[in-house]
CHARMM-style PDB file with segment names, atoms N, HN, CA, C and O in Angstrom:
ATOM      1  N   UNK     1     121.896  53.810  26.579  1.00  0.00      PROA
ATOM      2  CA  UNK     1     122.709  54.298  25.482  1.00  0.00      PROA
ATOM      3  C   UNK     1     122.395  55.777  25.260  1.00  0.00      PROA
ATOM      4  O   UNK     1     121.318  56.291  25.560  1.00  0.00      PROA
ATOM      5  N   UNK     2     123.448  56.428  24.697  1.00  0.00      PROA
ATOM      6  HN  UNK     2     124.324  56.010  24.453  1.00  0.00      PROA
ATOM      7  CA  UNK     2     123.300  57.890  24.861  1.00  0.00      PROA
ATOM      8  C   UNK     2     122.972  57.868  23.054  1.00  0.00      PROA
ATOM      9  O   UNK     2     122.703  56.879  22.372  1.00  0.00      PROA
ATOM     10  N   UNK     3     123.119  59.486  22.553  1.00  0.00      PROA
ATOM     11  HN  UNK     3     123.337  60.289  23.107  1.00  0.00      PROA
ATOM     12  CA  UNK     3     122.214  59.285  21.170  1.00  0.00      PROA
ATOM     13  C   UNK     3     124.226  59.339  20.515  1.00  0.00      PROA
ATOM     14  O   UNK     3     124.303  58.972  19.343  1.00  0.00      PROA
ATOM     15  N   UNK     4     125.327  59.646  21.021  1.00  0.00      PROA
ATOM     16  HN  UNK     4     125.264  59.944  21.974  1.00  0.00      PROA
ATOM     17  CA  UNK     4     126.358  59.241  20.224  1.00  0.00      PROA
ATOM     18  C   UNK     4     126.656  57.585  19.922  1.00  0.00      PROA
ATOM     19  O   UNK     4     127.295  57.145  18.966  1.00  0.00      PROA
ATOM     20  N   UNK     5     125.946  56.717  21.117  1.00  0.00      PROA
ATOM     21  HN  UNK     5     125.427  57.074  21.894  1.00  0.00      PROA
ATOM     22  CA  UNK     5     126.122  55.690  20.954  1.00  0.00      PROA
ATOM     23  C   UNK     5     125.351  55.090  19.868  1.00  0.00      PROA
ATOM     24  O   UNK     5     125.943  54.386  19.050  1.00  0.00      PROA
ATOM     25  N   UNK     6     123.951  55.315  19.761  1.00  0.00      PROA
ATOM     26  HN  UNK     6     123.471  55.888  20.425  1.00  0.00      PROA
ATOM     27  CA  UNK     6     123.288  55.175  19.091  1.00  0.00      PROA
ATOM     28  C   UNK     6     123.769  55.317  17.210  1.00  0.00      PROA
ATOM     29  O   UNK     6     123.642  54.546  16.259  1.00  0.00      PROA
ATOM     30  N   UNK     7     124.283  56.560  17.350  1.00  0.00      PROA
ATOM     31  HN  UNK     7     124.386  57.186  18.123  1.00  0.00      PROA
ATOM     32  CA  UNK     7     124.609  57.000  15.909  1.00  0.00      PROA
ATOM     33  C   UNK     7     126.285  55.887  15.661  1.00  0.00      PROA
ATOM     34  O   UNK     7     126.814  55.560  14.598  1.00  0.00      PROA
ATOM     35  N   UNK     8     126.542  55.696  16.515  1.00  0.00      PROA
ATOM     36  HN  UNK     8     126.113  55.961  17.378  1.00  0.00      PROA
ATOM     37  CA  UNK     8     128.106  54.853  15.941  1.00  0.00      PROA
ATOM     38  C   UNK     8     127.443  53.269  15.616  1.00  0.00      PROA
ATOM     39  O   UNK     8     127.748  52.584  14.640  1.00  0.00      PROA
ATOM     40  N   UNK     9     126.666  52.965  16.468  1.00  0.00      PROA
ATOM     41  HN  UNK     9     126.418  53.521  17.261  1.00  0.00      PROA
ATOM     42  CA  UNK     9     125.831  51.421  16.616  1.00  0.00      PROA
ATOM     43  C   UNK     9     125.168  51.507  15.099  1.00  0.00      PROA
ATOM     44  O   UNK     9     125.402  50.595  14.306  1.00  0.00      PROA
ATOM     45  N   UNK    10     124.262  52.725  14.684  1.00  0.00      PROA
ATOM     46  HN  UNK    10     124.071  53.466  15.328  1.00  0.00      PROA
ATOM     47  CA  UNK    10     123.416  52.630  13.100  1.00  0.00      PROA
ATOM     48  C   UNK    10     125.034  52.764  12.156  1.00  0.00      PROA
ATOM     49  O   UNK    10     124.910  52.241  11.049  1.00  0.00      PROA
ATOM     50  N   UNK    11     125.943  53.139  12.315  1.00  0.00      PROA
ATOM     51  HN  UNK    11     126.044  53.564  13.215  1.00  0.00      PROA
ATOM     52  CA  UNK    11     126.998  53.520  11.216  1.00  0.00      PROA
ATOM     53  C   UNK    11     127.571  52.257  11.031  1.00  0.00      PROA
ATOM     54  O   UNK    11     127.874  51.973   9.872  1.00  0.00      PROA
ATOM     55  N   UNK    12     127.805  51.366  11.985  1.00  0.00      PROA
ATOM     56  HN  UNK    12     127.559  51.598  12.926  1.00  0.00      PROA
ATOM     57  CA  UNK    12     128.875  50.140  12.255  1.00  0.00      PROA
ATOM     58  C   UNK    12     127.600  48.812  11.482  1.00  0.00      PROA
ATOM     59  O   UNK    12     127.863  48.064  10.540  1.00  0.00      PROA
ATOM     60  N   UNK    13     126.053  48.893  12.368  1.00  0.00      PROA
ATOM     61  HN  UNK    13     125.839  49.500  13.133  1.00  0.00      PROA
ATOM     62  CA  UNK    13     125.251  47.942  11.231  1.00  0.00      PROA
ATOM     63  C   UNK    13     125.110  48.395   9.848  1.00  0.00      PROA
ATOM     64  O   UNK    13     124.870  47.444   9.103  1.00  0.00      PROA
ATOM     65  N   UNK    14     125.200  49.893   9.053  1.00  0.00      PROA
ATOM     66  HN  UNK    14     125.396  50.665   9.657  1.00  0.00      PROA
ATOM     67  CA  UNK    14     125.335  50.500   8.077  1.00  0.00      PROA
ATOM     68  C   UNK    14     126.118  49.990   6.874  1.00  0.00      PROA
ATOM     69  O   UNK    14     125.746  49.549   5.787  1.00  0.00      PROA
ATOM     70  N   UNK    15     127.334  50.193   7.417  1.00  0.00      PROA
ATOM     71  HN  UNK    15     127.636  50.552   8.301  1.00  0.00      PROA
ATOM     72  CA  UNK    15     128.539  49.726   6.789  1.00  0.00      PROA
ATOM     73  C   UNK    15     128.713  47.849   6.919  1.00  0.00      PROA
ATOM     74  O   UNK    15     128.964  47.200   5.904  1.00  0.00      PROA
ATOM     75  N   UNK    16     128.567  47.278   8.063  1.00  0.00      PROA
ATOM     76  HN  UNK    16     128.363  47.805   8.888  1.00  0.00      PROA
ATOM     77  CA  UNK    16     128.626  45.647   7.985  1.00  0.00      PROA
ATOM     78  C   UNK    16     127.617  45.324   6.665  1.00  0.00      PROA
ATOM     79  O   UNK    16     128.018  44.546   5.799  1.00  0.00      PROA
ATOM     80  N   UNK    17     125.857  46.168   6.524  1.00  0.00      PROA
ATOM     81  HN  UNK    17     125.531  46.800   7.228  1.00  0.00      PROA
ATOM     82  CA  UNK    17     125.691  45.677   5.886  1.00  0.00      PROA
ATOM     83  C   UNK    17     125.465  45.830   4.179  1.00  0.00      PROA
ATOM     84  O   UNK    17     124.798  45.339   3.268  1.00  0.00      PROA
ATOM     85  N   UNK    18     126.470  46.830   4.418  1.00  0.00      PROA
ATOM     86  HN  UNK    18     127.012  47.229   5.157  1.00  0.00      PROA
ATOM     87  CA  UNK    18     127.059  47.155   3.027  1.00  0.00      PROA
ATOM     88  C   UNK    18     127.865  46.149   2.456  1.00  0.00      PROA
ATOM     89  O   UNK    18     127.724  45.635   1.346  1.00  0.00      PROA
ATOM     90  N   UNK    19     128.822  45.886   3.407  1.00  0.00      PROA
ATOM     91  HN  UNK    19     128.937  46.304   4.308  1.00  0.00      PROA
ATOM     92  CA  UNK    19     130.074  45.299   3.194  1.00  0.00      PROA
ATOM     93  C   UNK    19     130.201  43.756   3.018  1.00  0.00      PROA
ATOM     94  O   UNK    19     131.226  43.178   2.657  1.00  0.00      PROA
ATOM     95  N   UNK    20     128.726  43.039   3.400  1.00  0.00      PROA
ATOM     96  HN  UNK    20     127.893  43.510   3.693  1.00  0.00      PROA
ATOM     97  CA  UNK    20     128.964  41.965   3.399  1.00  0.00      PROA
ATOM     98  C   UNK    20     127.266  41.166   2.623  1.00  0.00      PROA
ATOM     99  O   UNK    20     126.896  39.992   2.649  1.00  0.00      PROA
ATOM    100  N   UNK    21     126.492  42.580   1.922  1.00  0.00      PROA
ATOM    101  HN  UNK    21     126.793  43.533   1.901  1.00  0.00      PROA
ATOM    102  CA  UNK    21     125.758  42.031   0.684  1.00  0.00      PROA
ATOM    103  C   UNK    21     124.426  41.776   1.628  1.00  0.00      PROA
ATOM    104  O   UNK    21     123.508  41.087   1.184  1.00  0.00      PROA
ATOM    105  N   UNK    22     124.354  42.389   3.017  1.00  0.00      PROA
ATOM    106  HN  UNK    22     125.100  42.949   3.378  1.00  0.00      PROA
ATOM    107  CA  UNK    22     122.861  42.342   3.866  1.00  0.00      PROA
ATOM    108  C   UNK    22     121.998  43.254   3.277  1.00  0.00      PROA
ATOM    109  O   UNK    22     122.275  43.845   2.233  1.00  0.00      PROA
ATOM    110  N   UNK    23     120.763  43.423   4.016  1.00  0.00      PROA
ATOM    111  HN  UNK    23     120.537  42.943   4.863  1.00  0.00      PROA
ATOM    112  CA  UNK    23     119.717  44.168   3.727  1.00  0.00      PROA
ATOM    113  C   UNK    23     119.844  45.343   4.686  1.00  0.00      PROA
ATOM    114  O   UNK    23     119.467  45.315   5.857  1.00  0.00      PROA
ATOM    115  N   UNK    24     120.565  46.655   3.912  1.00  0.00      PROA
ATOM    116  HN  UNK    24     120.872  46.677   2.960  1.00  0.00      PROA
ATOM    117  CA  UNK    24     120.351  47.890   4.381  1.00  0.00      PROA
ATOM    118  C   UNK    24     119.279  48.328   5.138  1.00  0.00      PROA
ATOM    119  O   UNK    24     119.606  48.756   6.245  1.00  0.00      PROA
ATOM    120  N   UNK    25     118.240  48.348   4.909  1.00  0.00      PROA
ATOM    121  HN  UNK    25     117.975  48.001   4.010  1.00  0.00      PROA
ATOM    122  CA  UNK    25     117.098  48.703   5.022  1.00  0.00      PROA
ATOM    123  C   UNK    25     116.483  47.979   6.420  1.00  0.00      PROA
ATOM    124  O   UNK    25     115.679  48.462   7.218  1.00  0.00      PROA
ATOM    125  N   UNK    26     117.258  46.410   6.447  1.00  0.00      PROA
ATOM    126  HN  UNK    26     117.911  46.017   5.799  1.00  0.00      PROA
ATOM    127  CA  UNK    26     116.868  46.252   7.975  1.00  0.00      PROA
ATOM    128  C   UNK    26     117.673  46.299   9.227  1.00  0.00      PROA
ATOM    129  O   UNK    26     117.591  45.831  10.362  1.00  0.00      PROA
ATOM    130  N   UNK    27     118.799  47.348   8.290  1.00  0.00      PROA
ATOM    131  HN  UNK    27     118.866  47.728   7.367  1.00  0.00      PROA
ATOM    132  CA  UNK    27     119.968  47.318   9.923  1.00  0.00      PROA
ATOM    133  C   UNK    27     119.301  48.520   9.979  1.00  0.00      PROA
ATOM    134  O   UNK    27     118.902  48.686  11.132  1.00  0.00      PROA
ATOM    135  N   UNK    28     118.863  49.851   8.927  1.00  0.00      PROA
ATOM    136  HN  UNK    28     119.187  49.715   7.991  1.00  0.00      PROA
ATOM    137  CA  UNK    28     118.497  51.103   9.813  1.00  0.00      PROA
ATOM    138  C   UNK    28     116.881  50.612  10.580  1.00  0.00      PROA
ATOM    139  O   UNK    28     116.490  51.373  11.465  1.00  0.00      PROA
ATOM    140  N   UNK    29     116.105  49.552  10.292  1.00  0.00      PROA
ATOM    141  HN  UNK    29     116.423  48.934   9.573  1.00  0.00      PROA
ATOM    142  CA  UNK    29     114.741  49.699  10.872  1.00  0.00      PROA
ATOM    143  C   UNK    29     115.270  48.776  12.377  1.00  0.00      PROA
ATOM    144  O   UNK    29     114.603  48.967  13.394  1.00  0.00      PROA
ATOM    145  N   UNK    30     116.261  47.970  12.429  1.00  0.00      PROA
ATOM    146  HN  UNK    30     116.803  47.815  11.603  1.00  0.00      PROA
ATOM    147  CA  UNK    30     116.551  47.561  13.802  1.00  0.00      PROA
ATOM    148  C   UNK    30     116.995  48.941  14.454  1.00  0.00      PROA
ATOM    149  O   UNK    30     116.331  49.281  15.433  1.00  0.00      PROA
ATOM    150  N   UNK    31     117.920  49.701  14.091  1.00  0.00      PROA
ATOM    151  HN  UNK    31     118.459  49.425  13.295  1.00  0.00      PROA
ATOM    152  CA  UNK    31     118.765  50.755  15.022  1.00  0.00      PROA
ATOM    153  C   UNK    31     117.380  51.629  15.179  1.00  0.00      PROA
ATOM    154  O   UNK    31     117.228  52.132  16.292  1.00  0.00      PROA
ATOM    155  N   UNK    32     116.308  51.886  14.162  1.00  0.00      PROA
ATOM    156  HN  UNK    32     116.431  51.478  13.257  1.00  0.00      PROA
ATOM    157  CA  UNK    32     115.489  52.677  14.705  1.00  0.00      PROA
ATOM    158  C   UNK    32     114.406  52.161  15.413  1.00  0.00      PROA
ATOM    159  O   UNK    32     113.688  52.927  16.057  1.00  0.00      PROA
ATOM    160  N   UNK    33     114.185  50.909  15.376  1.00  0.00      PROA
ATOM    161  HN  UNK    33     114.768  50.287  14.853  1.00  0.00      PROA
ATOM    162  CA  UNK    33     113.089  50.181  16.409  1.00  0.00      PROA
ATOM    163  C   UNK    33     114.414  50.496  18.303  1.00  0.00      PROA
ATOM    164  O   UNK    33     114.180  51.138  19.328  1.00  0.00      PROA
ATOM    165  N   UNK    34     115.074  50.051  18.075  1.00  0.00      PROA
ATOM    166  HN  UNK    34     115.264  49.530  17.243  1.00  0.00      PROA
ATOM    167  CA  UNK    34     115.910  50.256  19.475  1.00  0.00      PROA
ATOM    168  C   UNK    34     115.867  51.678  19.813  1.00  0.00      PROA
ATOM    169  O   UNK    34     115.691  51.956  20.999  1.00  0.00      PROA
ATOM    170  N   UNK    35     115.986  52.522  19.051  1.00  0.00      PROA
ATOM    171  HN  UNK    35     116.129  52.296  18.088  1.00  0.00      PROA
ATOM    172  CA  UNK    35     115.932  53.659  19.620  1.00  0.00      PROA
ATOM    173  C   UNK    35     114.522  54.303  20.234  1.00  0.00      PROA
ATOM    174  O   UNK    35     114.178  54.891  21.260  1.00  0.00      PROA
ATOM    175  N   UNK    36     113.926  53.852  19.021  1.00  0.00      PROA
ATOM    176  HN  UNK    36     114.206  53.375  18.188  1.00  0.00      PROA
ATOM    177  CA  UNK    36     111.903  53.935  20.317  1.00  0.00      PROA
ATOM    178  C   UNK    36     112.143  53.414  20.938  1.00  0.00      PROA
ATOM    179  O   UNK    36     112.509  54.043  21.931  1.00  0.00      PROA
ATOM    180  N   UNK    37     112.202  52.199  21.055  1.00  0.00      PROA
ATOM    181  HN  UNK    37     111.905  51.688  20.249  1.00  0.00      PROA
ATOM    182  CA  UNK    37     112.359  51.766  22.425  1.00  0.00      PROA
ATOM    183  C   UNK    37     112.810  52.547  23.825  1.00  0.00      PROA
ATOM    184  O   UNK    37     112.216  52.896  24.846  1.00  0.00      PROA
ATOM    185  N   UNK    38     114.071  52.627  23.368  1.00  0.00      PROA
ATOM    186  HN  UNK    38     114.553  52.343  22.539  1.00  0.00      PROA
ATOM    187  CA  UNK    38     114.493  53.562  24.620  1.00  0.00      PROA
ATOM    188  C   UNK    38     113.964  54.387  24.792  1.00  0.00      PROA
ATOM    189  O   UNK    38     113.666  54.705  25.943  1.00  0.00      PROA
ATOM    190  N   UNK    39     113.603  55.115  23.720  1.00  0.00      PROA
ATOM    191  HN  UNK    39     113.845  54.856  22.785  1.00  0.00      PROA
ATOM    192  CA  UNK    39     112.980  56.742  24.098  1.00  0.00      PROA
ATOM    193  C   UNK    39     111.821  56.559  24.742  1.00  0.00      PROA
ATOM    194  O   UNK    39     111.616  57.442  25.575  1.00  0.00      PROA
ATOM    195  N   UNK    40     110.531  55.297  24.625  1.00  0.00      PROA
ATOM    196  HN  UNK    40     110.698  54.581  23.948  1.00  0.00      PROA
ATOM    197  CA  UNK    40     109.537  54.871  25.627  1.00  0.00      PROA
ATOM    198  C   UNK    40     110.082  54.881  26.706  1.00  0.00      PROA
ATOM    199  O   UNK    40     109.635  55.640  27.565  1.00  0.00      PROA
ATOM    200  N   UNK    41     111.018  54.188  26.946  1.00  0.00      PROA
ATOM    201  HN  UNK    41     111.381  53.572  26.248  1.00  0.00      PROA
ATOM    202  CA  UNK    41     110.912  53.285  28.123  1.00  0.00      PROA
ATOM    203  C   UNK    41     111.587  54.468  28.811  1.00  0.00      PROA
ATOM    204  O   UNK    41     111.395  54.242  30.006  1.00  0.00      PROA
ATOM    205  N   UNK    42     112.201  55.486  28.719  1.00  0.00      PROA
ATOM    206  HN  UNK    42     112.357  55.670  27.748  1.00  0.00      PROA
ATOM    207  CA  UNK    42     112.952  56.887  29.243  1.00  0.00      PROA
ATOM    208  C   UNK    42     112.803  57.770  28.378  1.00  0.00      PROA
ATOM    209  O   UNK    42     113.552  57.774  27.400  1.00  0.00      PROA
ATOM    210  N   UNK    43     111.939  58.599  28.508  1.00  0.00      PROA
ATOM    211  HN  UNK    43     111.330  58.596  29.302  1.00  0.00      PROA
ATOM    212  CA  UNK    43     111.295  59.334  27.898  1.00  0.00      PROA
ATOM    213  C   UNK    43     112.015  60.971  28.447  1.00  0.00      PROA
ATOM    214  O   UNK    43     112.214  61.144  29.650  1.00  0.00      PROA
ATOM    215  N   UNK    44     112.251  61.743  27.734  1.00  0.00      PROA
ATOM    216  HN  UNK    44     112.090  61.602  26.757  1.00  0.00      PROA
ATOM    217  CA  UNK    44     112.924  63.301  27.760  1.00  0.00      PROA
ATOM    218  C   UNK    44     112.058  64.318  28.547  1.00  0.00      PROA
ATOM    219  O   UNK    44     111.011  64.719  28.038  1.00  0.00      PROA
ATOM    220  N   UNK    45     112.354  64.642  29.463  1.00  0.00      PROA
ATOM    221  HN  UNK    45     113.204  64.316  29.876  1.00  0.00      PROA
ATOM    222  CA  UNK    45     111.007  65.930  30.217  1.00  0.00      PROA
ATOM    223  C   UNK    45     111.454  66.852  29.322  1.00  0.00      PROA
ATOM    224  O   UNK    45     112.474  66.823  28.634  1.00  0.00      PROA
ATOM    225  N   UNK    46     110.406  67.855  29.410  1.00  0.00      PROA
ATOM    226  HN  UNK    46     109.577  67.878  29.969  1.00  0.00      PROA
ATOM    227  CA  UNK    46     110.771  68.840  28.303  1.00  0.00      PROA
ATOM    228  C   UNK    46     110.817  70.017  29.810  1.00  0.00      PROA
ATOM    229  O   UNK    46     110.211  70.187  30.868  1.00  0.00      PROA
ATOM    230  N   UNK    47     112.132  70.698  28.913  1.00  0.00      PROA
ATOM    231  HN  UNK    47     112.625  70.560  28.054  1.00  0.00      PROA
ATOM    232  CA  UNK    47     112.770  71.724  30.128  1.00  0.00      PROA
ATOM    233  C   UNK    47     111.830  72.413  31.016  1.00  0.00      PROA
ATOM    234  O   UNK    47     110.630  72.137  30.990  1.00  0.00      PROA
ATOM    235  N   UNK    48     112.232  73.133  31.655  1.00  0.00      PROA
ATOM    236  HN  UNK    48     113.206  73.357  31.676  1.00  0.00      PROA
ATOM    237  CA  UNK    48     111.096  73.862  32.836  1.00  0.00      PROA
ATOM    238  C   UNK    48     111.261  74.956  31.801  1.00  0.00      PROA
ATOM    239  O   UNK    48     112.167  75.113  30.982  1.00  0.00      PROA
ATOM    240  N   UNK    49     109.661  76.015  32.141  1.00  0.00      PROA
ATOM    241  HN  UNK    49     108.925  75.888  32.806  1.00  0.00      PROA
ATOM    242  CA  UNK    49     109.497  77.176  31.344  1.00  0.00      PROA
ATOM    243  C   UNK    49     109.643  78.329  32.630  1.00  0.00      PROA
ATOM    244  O   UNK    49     109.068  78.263  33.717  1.00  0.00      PROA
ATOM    245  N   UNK    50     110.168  78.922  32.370  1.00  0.00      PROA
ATOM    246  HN  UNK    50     110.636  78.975  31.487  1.00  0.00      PROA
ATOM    247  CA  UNK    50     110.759  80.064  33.013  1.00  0.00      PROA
ATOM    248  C   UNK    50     109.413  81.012  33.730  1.00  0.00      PROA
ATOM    249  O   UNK    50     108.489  81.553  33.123  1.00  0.00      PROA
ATOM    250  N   UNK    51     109.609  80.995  34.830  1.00  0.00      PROA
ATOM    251  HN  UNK    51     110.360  80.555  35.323  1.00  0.00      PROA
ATOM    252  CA  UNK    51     108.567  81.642  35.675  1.00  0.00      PROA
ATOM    253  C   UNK    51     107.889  82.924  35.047  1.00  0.00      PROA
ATOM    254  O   UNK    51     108.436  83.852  34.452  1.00  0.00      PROA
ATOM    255  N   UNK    52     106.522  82.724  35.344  1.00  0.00      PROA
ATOM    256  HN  UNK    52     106.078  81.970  35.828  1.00  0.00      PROA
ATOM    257  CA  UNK    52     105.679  84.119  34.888  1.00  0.00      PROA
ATOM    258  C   UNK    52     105.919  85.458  35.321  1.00  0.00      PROA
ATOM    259  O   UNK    52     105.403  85.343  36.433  1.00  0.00      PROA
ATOM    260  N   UNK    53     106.142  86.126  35.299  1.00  0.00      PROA
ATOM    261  HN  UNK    53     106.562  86.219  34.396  1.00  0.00      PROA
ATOM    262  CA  UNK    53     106.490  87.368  36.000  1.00  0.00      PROA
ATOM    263  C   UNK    53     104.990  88.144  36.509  1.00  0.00      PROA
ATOM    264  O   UNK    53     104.216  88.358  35.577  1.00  0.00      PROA
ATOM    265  N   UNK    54     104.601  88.503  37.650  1.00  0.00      PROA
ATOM    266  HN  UNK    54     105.230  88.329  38.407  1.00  0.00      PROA
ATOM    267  CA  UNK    54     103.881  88.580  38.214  1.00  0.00      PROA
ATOM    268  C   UNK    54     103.391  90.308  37.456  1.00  0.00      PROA
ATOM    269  O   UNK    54     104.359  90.991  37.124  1.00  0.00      PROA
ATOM    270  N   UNK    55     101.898  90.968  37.203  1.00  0.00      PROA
ATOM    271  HN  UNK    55     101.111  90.413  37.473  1.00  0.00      PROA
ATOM    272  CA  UNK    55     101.635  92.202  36.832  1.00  0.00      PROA
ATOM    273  C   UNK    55     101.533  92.669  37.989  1.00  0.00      PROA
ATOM    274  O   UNK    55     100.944  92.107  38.913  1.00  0.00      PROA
ATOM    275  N   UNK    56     102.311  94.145  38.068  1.00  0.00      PROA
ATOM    276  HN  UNK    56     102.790  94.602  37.318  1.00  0.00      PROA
ATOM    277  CA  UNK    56     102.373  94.868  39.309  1.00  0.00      PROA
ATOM    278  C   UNK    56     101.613  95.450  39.499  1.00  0.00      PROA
ATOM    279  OT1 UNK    56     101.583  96.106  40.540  1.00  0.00      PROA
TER     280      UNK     56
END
C-alpha cells in the first residue's frame, strides 16, 4: 500500500466509525498499527548524500 492508500483506508474506517456509533479511537490505532507494520517490514532508504568534493 502506498501512503495515499493508506490515508483513504484511515478516512473510510474514520467515518464508518463515526457513522455507525464504533470506537474512533480503535479504527485510527488499527490504520496506525498497519502502517508500522509496513513501514518494518519495507522500510525507506534514506536518499544518497551527494558526493564529497575532493580539496585540491
Amino acid at each position: 500500500m502506498n501512503a495515499e492508500q493508506f490515508l483513504s483506508l484511515a478516512e473510510t474506517l474514520r467515518s464508518f466509525a463515526q457513522h455507525s456509533g464504533r470506537d474512533l479511537n480503535a479504527a485510527n490505532l488499527f490504520v496506525h498499527d498497519m502502517l508500522m507494520r509496513a513501514i518494518k517490514a519495507d522500510p525507506v532508504n534514506e536518499p544518497d548524500r551527494a558526493p564529497q568534493q575532493r580539496a585540491a
